[in-house]
C-alpha positions, 0 to 999 in steps of 0.5 A, spaced: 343 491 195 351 488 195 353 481 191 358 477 193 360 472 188 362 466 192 365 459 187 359 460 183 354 463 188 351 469 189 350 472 197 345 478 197 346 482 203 342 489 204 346 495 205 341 499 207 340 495 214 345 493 219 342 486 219 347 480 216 340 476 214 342 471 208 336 474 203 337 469 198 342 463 195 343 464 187 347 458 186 350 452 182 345 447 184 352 442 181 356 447 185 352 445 192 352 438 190 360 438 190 361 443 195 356 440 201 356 431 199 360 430 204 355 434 209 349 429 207 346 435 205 341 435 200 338 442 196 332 442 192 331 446 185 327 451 184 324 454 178 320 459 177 318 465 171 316 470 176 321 476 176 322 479 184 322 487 181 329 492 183 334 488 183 336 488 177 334 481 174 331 474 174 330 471 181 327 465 184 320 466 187 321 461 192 328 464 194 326 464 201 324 457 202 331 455 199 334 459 204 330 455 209 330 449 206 339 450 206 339 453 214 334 447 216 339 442 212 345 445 217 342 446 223 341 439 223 347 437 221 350 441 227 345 437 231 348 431 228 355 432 229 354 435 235 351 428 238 357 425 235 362 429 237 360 429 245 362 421 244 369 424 242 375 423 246 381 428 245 388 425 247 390 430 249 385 432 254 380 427 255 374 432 253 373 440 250 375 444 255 370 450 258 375 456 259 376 456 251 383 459 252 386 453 256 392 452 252 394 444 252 401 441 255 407 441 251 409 433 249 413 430 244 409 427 238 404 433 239 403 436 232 404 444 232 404 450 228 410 455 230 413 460 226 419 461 224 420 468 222 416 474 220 414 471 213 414 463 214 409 458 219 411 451 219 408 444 222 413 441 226 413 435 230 415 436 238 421 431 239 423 434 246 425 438 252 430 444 250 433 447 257 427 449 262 422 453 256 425 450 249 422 445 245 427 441 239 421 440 233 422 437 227 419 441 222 415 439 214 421 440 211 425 436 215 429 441 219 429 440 226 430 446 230 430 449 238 424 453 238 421 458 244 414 457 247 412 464 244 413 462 237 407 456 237 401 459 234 396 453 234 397 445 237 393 441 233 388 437 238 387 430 237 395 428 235 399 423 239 406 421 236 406 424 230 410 421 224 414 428 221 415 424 215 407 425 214 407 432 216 406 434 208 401 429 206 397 434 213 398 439 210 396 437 203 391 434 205 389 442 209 390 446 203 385 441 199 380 442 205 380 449 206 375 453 202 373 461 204 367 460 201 365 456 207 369 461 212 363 466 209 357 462 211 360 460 217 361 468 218 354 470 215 350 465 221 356 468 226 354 475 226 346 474 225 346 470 232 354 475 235 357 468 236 365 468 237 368 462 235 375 457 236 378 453 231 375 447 234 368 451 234 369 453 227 371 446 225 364 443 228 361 448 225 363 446 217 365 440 217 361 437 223 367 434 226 373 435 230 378 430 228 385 433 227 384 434 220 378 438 220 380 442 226 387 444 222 384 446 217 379 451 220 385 454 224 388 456 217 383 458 214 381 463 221 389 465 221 390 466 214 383 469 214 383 477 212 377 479 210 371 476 215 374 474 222 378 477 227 382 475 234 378 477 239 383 474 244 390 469 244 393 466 249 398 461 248 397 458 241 389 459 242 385 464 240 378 466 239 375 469 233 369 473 232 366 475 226 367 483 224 361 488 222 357 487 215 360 494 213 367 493 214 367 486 211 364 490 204 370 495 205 375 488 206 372 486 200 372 491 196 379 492 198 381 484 197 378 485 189 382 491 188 388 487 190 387 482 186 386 486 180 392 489 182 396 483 182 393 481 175 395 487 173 402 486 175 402 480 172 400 481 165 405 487 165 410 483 167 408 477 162 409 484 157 417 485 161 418 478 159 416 477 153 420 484 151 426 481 154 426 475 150 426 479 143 431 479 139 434 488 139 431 490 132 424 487 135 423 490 141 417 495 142 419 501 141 418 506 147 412 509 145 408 503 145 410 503 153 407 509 153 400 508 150 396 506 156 395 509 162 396 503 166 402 500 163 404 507 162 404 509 170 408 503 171 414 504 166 415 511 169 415 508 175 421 503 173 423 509 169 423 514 176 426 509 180 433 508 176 434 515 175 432 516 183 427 520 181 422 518 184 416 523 187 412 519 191 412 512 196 407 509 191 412 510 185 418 507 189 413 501 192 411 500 185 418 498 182 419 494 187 414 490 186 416 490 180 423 489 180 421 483 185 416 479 180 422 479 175 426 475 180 431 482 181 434 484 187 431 492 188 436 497 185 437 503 182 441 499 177 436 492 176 430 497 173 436 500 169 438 494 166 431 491 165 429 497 162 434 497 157 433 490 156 427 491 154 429 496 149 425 502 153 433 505 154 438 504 149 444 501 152 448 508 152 442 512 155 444 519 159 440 518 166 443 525 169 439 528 162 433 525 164 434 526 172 436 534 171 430 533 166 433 538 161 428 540 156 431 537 150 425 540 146 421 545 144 414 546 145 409 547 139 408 554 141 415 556 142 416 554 135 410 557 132 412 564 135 420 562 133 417 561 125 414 567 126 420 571 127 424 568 121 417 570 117 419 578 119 423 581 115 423 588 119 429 590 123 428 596 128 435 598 128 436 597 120 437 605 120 443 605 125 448 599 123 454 600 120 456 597 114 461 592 114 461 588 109 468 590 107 471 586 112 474 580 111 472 575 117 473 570 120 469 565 124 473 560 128 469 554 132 469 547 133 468 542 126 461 540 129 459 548 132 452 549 130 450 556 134 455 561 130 455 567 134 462 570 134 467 572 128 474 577 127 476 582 123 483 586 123 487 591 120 494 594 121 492 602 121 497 607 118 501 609 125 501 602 126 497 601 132 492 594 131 485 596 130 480 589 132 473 587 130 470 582 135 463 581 131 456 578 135 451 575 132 444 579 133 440 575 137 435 581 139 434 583 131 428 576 132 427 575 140 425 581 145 425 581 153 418 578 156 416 574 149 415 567 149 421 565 146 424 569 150 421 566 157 423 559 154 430 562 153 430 564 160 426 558 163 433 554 160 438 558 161 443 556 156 443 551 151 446 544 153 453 541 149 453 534 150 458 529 146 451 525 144 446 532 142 446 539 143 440 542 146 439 549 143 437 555 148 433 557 142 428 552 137 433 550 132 431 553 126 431 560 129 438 559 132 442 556 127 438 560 120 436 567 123 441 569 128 447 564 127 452 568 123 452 565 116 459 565 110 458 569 105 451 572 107 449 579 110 448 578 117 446 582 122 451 584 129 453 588 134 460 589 133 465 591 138 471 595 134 478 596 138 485 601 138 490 597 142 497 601 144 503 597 142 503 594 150 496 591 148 493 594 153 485 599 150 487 605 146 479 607 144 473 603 142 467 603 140 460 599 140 455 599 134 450 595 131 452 592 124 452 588 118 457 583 116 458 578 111 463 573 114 468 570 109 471 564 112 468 558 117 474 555 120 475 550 125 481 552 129 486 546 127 484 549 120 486 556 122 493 553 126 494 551 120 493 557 116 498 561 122 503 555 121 502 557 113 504 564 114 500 567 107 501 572 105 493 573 103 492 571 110 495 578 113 489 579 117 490 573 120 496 574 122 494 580 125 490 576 130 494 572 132 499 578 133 494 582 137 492 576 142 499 575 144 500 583 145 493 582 151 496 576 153 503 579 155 499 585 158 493 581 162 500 578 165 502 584 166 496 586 170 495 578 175 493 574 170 493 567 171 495 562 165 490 556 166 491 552 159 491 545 159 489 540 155 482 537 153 477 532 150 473 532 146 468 527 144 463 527 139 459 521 138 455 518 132 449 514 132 449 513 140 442 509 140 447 504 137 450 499 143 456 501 140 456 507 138 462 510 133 466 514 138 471 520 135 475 523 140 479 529 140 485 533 145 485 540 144 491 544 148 488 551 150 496 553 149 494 552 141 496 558 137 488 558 133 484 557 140 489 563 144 487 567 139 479 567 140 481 566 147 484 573 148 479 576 143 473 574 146 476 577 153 478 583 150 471 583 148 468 582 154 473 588 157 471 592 153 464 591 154 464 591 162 468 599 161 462 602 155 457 599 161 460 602 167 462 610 162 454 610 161 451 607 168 447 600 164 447 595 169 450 588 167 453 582 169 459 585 171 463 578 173 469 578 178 474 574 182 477 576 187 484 574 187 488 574 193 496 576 190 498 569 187 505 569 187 507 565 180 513 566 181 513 560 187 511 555 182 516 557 177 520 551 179 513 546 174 514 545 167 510 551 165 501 547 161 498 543 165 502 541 171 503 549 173 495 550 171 493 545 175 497 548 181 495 555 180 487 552 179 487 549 186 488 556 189 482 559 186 477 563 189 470 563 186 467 567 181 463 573 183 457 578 180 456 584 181 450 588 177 451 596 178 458 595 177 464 592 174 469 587 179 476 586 178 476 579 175 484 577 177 484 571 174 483 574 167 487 580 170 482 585 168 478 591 171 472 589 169 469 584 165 462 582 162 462 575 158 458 578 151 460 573 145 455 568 145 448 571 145 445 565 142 448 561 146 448 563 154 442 567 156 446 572 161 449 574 154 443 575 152 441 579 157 447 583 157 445 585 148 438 587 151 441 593 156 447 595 151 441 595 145 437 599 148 443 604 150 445 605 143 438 607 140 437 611 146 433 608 150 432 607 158 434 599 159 429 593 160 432 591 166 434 594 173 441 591 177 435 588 182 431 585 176 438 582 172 440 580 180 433 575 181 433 572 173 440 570 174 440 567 180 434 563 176 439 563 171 446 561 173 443 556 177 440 552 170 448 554 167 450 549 172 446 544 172 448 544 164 455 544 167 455 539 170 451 534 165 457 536 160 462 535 163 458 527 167 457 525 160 464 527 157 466 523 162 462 517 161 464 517 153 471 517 155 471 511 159 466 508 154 472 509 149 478 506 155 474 500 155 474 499 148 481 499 146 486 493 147 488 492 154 495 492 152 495 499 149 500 504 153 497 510 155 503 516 156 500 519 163 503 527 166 503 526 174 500 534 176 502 532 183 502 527 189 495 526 193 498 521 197 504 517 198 505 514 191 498 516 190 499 521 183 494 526 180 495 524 172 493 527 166 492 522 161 496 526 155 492 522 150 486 522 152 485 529 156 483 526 162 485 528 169 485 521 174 490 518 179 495 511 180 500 508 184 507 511 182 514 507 183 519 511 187 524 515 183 517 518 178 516 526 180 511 532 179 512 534 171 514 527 169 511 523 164 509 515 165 507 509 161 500 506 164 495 502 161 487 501 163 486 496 169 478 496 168 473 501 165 466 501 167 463 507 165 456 506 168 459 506 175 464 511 173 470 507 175 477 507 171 483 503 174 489 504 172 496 501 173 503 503 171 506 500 166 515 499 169 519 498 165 525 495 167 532 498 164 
C-alpha cells in the first residue's frame, strides 16, 4: 500500500497492481470545503467506527462511496463546464482547434511566455515585427527586448491587447491559482482512462474553464511539473502532456521528499553558519562540535575538503557549492576558507598544506601504549658491549627550541698532537626494533616535521624526548663514532662503537659562538672543535667541496591559534663559527660511516652528487656568502643514492657519505644504526640493499612532502611578520643576481629571505640596496617590494 500526503489528504494506491484506481480519500473535510468551493462541489461526511483490517489504522467503512460520490461531483462538473465552454469563443482563433499542436499566429498585444535564458521564463506582451522572424516584446519587469520565435514556450489564448503594466497582477494571480495538489488528481483520472492532455484540456478539467487565467495556470503547473506529467510532443509553444506510469511517479516522489529533506537540511545548517558567524571570537563553537553529528559533520568536511582542494568525490565538491552559494559567496577555494575561519572552525593562521598533505600530527592510542612500553623496559641488549664514556666532556649544541636531541661532541688534543673526535648519537635502537609497531609508524612518517607553529615527532612524544634524546648530566646511551684526524684534516683511523655518555653542556649556537669568542681557558675542548672543523673545511675544499652558506630565517611562533599570534624571528648565518663547527662534524661523522660500511660490506644509504668539475674559480670575481652560493647553487645537480655502495658526494667533496646523526629525527638515519648495530654485535643486517631501496622510495617520498610544508609555512610566518611592520620600515636587500633587465634576485639581509625587485641603474650584483614592503599577503604568497632611492 503507497500513501501520498497531499495539503492534508492522503491517496491510497496499491503497489502490487499496475492499476492507478483511487482506493480511498482520507481527508479534511474543511480542506475540501476550501480546496473545491469554487467548483460547486459539495462532499458528504462519513463517519464510521468500523476498522478495515492491513492497513495499519482507522478507516472509514464507506471509503468507496466517498470516492463515488467525489468522481460523480467531477464528472458532472466537466459535464457542466464543457457545455459552457462550447459557447466560448477564443479571439484568437474563434474556436479549440482539432489538430492539438496548431500554434496560433504571432500578433501584437498577444500575451506570451518566452525565455530568457536557460534559468528564467518571463511573461511579455508582443509589441511588433523585428525583421522577418523576431518579435520586439515588452516583458513583467518592464524591459522590452528582441526576441526569436524559438524562444516562446506558451501563447496565452483568449488575450488581445494586453496591457504589460497588468503582467505581474497575471502572474500573481497564476501563482495563487496553481496548486499540485489538483495536478495529481488530474493525473489519477489521466492515467486510469491513458488520456494525453493540453494545457487548455487541463485547465477545463480542473478548473472547469478555459479563460486566460485558468488556461496559464494549468500551463505552468504541467511545465514546471517534475513529478506526474510529461512532454509527449511540442511544436512551437504547444505541447501535450500525458501522465507518466504509477511506478515511476512513487520513484519521483520519493526522489522529490528526498530533495526536500535535502534542502531543509541545507537550510538549518546554513542557519548553524550564520548563527556562528555572527558570534563574537570567544563565543564560537569549538570545532569539535561541528563534528558531532554525522549530518552536520559530512557537510563541514565537505566545506573543509573544498578549501584545502581535497576534495575525494563529486558529491563533496557539489555539496560545498551548494553550501557556499546559500551563504550568498561566490564558490572558491578561498570563500570556504574564510567562511570556515569565520566561523571559528579555522583558526585565522591555519596551515592548509598541513591539512592538504594530511600529515599526521598525532599518534595513535596504540603506537603510545606500546612507545610506554618501551620506556618501562629498563633492558639494554647491548649493555655488555658499551664503551664507557663518561669522562668525557660533552657538548651538545642546537637550536634554543630543539626538543629531539640526538648529537653531541667530544674532543681532545692526543700526546702527538693530532686531534682526536667524538661525534655522539643518541641510540634510538636501545628502545625501537625493525618491524615493531612504533617502528612501522616511524616508517609510515618518515621524518619528523618542523614547523614554526609545532613540531610533529617521528616518534610519540615522550619516548623521543625522555628515552632516546640525549639529556644534560644523565648517563645516556650511544652509538659513538671516534676519529684521529692527520694535520691536513683529512682521516687518520676511527672507530664505531656502542657507548655511555653523560653530556655536560646544551648549548644554542649563538651561546656556543659566544664562548669560542670568549676564548676560555676552561673551554679547551671547545676550542679544539672548532680548530678541527676548520682543518675538514680546508681539506673538503681541497677535494671539490662547495661552500654553500648563506643566511636563513628562522621562526618560531608562540600561540598560533590567536589572530595575531606573537612572531620571533631570527637570521642564522650558516658562516657562523658555532654552526660551522657542527656542520663539519656532522659530515666527518657521516665520511666516516659511509668508509666503515663500505670496509665490512653493510648496505646503507650511501648518498652522492655527481658533480661535474665546477671551476670556483670563475665566480671568484662575487663577494664570497650569499651572492657566491647562490651562483654555485643554480649549477647543482640532484643528489643521489646508491644502497651497496658508497658515491662520490661532490658537493661535500667526500668519497663516500651516509647522513647517520639524527636517528630520532630522520628514518633513513635510523635505518642506517639498525644495519651498523647489527655488524657491531656480530649479527647478519635486517635489511638487504634491495629491501633499504623499496622503504626508502616510500621513505624519501614523505621527507619531502616535509620539506616542502617547512619551507611553504616558513614562508607564510615570514610574510605574516613583513605585514605587521610599519610601511615606512627600510629593509637592507643583497642583489644575488639580475633575472631580467632590472629585475634583481634579492636576499633581504634581515629577514633571511630570498625575492625580487625593480633596481635603478647604476646597483649591480653584490650590492646592497634599501627597499621597503609594498604589499604582503601571505595567505596568497605574494610580497611586493620597491626600492627605496636615495637622492645624493
Amino acid at each position: 500500500m503507497a500513501v501520498r500526503a497531499v495539503s492534508g489528504c492522503s491517496i491510497f494506491r496499491s503497489a502490487s497492481t499496475s492499476s492507478p484506481t483511487l482506493f480511498a480519500f482520507r481527508c479534511c473535510p474543511c480542506h475540501f470545503s476550501r480546496r473545491f468551493s469554487q467548483f460547486s462541489i459539495r462532499f458528504p461526511i462519513f463517519r464510521s467506527d468500523k476498522l478495515i483490517p492491513g492497513h495499519g489504522g482507522l478507516q472509514s467503512s464507506s471509503v468507496h462511496s466517498l470516492v463515488n460520490s467525489v468522481m460523480e461531483e467531477l464528472g458532472a462538473l466537466r459535464r457542466r463546464r464543457r457545455v459552457r465552454a462550447a459557447k466560448v469563443e477564443l479571439t484568437s482563433s474563434g474556436g479549440i482547434v482539432e489538430d492539438k499542436l496548431v500554434n496560433r499566429t504571432l500578433q501584437q498585444g498577444l500575451l506570451l511566455e518566452f525565455k530568457k535564458d536557460s534559468e528564467r521564463v518571463l511573461l511579455a506582451v508582443a509589441q511588433r515585427p523585428d525583421g522577418k522572424k523576431n518579435w520586439m516584446v515588452s516583458d513583467q519587469n518592464g524591459v522590452t527586448s528582441s526576441i526569436k520565435p524559438q524562444q516562446i514556450t506558451y501563447i496565452v489564448p483568449g488575450v488581445e491587447n494586453f496591457d504589460h503594466a497588468e503582467i505581474s497582477k497575471f502572474v500573481q494571480s497564476a501563482q495563487e491559482n496553481s496548486d499540485s495538489a489538483l495536478l495529481e488528481f488530474a493525473w489519477v483520472e489521466l492515467l486510469e482512462k491513458n488520456k494525453r492532455v493540453t494545457a487548455e484540456e487541463l485547465a477545463e478539467m480542473i478548473f472547469g474553464s478555459v479563460e486566460p487565467l485558468e488556461c496559464y495556470c494549468a500551463h505552468v503547473m504541467l511545465s514546471e511539473d517534475e513529478v506526474y506529467f510529461t512532454v509527449l510532443e511540442t511544436k512551437g509553444s504547444r505541447s501535450i502532456y500525458g501522465p507518466r506510469p504509477a511506478v515511476q511517479v512513487e520513484e519521483l516522489l520519493r526522489r522529490k521528499l528526498a530533495k526536500e529533506a535535502a534542502e531543509n537540511e541545507l537550510q538549518e545548517f546554513v542557519q548553524l553558519l550564520k548563527s556562528a558567524k555572527a558570534m563574537p571570537l570567544d563565543a564560537k563553537p569549538p570545532k569539535s562540535s561541528w563534528m558531532v553529528e554525522e549530518k552536520i559533520r559530512q557537510k563541514i568536511k565537505s566545506l573543509e575538503s573544498y578549501a584545502i582542494d581535497a576534495c575525494t568525490n563529486d558529491d563533496q565538491r557539489k555539496t560545498a557549492g551548494m553550501i557556499l552559494r546559500a551563504m550568498g559567496m561566490v564558490k572558491t577555494a578561498s570563500s570556504a576558507l574564510n567562511l570556515l575561519i569565520n566561523i571559528g572552525y579555522f583558526p585565522v593562521h591555519v596551515n592548509l598544506d598541513l591539512l592538504k598533505f594530511n600529515i599526521r600530527t598525532d599518534h595513535s592510542d596504540e603506537v603510545i601504549s606500546a612507545a610506554e612500553s618501551l620506556l618501562s623496559d629498563s633492558y639494554d641488549p647491548d649493555e655488555i658491549e658499551r664503551k664507557d664514556l663518561t669522562h668525557l666532556k660533552v657538548y651538545a649544541i642546537d637550536v634554543d627550541e630543539a626538543d629531539e636531541l640526538d648529537d653531541a661532541l667530544s674532543a681532545t688534543r692526543l700526546q702527538d698532537g693530532r686531534i682526536k673526535i667524538w661525534i655522539h648519537v643518541a641510540d634510538a635502537t636501545r628502545f625501537v626494533q625493525p618491524g615493531s609497531i612504533v617502528d612501522r609508524e616511524a616508517m609510515r612518517r618518515g621524518t619528523s616535521v618542523f614547523l614554526p607553529t609545532a613540531t610533529y615527532p617521528m616518534f610519540p612524544e615522550k619516548l623521543a624526548m625522555e628515552g632516546m634524546s640525549l639529556q644534560q648530566g644523565e648517563n645516556c646511551n650511544a652509538v659513538t663514532v671516534s676519529v684521529v684526524l692527520h694535520s691536513d684534516g683529512s682521516i687518520a683511523e676511527y672507530s664505531v662503537d656502542n657507548s655511555i655518555i653523560r653530556p655536560t653542556y646544551m648549548l644554542t649556537y649563538e651561546s656556543a659562538s659566544e664562548l669560542l669568542h670568549l676564548n676560555l681557558e676552561e673551554e679547551t675542548e671547545l676550542k679544539i672543535l672548532s680548530e678541527a672543523a676548520t682543518l675538514r673545511s680546508i681539506w673538503r675544499r681541497q677535494q671539490g667541496a662547495i661552500d654553500t652558506a648563506t643566511l636563513e630565517a628562522r621562526i618560531k611562533v608562540v600561540n598560533p591559534e590567536d589572530p595575531e599570534p606573537i612572531i620571533n624571528l631570527y637570521v642564522e648565518n650558516q658562516a657562523d663559527p658555532a654552526m660551522r663547527l657542527v656542520t663539519e662534524m656532522m659530515i666527518l661523522c657521516g665520511e666516516v660511516v659511509a668508509t666503515f660500511g663500505s670496509s665490512n660490506n653493510i648496505p646503507l644509504p650511501y648518498r652522492g652528487q655527481p658533480q661535474s668539475n665546477i671551476d670556483t674559480s670563475a665566480f671568484a670575481h662575487l663577494p664570497e656568502g650569499p651572492v657566491r652560493s647562490s651562483a654555485l647553487v643554480k649549477l647543482m645537480r640532484a643528489a643521489e643514492i646508491d644502497f651497496r655502495k658508497p658515491i662520490r658526494h661532490g658537493i661535500l667533496g667526500l668519497p663516500g657519505y651516509v647522513q647517520f646523526t639524527s636517528p630520532i629525527r630522520r628514518y633513513m638515519d635510523l635505518l642506517a644504526h639498525y644495519q651498523v648495530k647489527a655488524f657491531l654485535i656480530g649479527k647478519s643486517p635486517p635489511f638487504s640493499a634491495g629491501q633499504l631501496e623499496g622503504m626508502a622510495s616510500i621513505v624519501n617520498m614523505n621527507a619531502r612532502v616535509a620539506k616542502r610544508l617547512f619551507s611553504s609555512s616558513l614562508r607564510y610566518w615570514i610574510l605574516e611578520f613583513l605585514r605587521r611592520q610599519s610601511k615606512e620600515k627600510r629593509y637592507r636587500a643583497l642583489i644575488l643576481r639580475f633575472m631580467k633587465d632590472r629585475i634583481a634576485a634579492i636576499l633581504l639581509v634581515e629577514v633571511g629571505l630570498q625575492s625580487s625587485v625593480w633596481v635603478s641603474v647604476g646597483a649591480n650584483v653584490g650590492d646592497e640596496v634599501l627597499v621597503r614592503v609594498e604589499e604582503a599577503h601571505p595567505r596568497d604568497d605574494v610580497l611586493f617590494l620597491k626600492e627605496i632611492v636615495i637622492e645624493r
